[in-house]
C-alpha angles and dihedrals in degrees: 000000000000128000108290093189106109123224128256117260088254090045090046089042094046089046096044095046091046082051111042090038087060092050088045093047095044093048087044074055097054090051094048080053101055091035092056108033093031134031140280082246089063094045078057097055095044082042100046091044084059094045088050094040100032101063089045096049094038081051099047083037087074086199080266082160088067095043095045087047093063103030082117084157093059090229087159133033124241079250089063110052079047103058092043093053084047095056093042091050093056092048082045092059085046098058087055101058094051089057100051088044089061092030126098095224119149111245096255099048085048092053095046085045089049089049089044088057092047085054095050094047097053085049080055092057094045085052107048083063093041074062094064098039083045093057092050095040106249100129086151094075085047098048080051105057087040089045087059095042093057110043090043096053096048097051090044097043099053098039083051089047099043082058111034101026090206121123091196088061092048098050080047101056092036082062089060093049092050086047096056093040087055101048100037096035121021096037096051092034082067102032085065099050099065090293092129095156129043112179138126111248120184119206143105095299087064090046090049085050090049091054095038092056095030101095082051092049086056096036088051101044086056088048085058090042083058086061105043105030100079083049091060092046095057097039079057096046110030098022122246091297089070090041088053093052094050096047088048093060101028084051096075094066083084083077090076090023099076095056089049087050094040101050086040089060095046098043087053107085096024084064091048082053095062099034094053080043099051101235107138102170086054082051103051094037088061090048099059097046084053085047094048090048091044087054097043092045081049098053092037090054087053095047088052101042081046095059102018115029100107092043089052094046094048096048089047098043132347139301076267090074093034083066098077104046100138087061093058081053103057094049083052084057088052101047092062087075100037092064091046089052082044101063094047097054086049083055088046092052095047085058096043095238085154097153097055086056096070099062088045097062090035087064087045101050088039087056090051099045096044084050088037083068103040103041106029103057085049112033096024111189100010084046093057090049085060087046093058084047102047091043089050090048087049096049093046095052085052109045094049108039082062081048085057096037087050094045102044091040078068119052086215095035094233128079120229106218093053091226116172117246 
């Protein structure tokens, strides 16, 4: 049995920035590799099989991770949220194939697409039980197994493409690691933590689940869409070059990305605390000091990028990608409003505000496919960088005008009985 004792807020942030800012890193590595030993054509095909996975997994995912994080009244078991993320992964595969079977993609892009989907539901496995070290504050198991799977993969994964070049064989041989780093590390890792029983039931408490995560399986399928849409778009309209190109610089926003995701995780549950508590002044003060560092990562991404863009792109990639440097500009202008719109949905989740969600992200992903298909088809690659933008802009005013209406509909801005609404 492991040590049941959770870590303090700074020991769960420090553990869960080192390791989120390794799997970013890493997967930042896996991209470099494709995109120098291979072509900008091969980063858009890795990059078009995640826009086409990612949204079906992150739906059927039903952000089971979030709700299971702040369940502090232990309304389901561990068993529960499992066998509801079983039973969604195999609808999510599903999906896929159904997809590939109506689609016109060639044989090879179905097969890398097909991979790309085996990798994410394994991830899917390996996060239904972060869920559970997350809700009792032990981010450090978690940093470790994300650590593994990162740097592994990454190792494995160039050394398999520098002799294979074959992106089909590298995904290939990324899914076995996954596999090995589920079954010998998270499974154990929870097992010994008060987890004495792992099986899929099916009954009315799942379907109660289902209902219950459902708005923030759809709030957070369009959030994905957000993300993936204006790729599609592009891969349509310029071909996968010009999507290449695109992923390879959107992609560092992961850099900043990482602190606003880490300090999001950990926050999570802390901010259920309070509110189940009922301590509303705790609760404001953490989120504006999520708020201040969301601001100050924002304005210091812009000042880089500002002095230091082309240098960056071409370092990382080629003068291809330094090309389009204004473009890299553009998505930095429009991250300063989606860590901002991070950290209060972070606030939302933590009081279980799961319904609301929905209609933010629907205005978002309206804004983006009504500028998809504006910008896109005329101003390709530039186009897609205001997409992102707008899209960004949209997501910011929405998220916190329902912040204000919340908070003002309750002359302390937290309710007492943690109902969920």
């Amino acid at each position: 049995m492991q040590n049941m004792k959770k870590k303090s807020l700074k020991q769960n942030f420090l553990w869960t920035f080192v390791g989120n800012s390794i799997l970013s890193l890493t997967q930042f590595g896996i991209l470099i590799v494709l995109a120098k030993v291979g072509t900008p054509t091969v980063v858009g095909e890795y990059s078009l099989a995640l826009a086409i996975s990612s949204p079906i997994f992150i739906f059927f995912n039903l952000k089971l991770r979030s709700a299971q994080a702040t369940d502090k009244n232990n309304e389901y078991s561990f068993s529960d949220y499992y066998s509801l993320r079983t039973i969604a992964n195999i609808f999510a595969m599903a999906t896929i194939i159904v997809i590939l079977f109506l689609s016109d993609y060639s044989l090879h892009m179905s097969l890398i697409i097909l991979l790309i989907s085996v990798l994410k539901l394994l991830e899917s496995k390996s996060d239904i039980m972060f869920g559970y070290l997350q809700k009792i504050e032990r981010m450090d198991l978690v940093s470790i197994s994300i650590m593994l799977r990162g740097m592994v993969s990454l190792i494995f994964g160039a050394i398999i493409y520098f002799i294979f070049n074959s992106l089909i064989i590298m995904v290939t041989s990324m899914i076995i690691i996954r596999f090995i780093i589920l079954v010998f590390y998270d499974l154990p890792c929870i097992k010994g933590l008060g987890v004495n029983e792992i099986k899929v039931k099916v009954n009315n408490i799942i379907a109660k689940l289902f209902f219950l995560t459902l708005p923030l399986g759809l709030s957070v399928v369009l959030g994905s869409l957000n993300t993936n849409l204006p790729r599609i778009f592009l891969e349509n309209y310029s071909g996968s070059y010009d999507l290449g190109i695109f992923a390879g610089i959107s992609y560092l926003l992961i850099a900043f990305s990482t602190i606003v995701n880490a300090l999001g995780q950990v926050s999570t549950p802390r901010l259920a605390y309070y509110y189940n508590k009922s301590k509303p002044q705790e609760f404001k003060k953490l989120i504006l000091k999520l708020m201040f560092i969301s601001l100050a990562l924002g304005v210091t991404g812009i000042v880089v990028v500002n002095f230091a863009g082309e240098l960056i792109l071409t370092i990382l990639y080629s003068k291809e990608y330094a090309e389009y440097n204004n473009v890299f500009m553009i998505i930095m202008f429009g991250a300063l409003f989606l860590y901002s719109s991070i950290f209060i949905g972070t606030a939302l989740t933590a009081m279980r505000r799961f319904k609301v969600q929905f209609p933010i992200h629907l205005v978002s992903f309206t804004v983006i496919l009504i500028c998809s298909s504006l910008f896109i088809p005329r101003y390709g690659i530039v186009g897609a960088g205001w997409v992102i933008f707008a899209g960004n802009v949209a997501s910011f005013i929405s998220y916190f005008s329902v912040y204000i209406i919340i908070t003002l509909k309750n002359k302390r801005g937290l309710k007492n009985d943690y109902k969920i609404n």
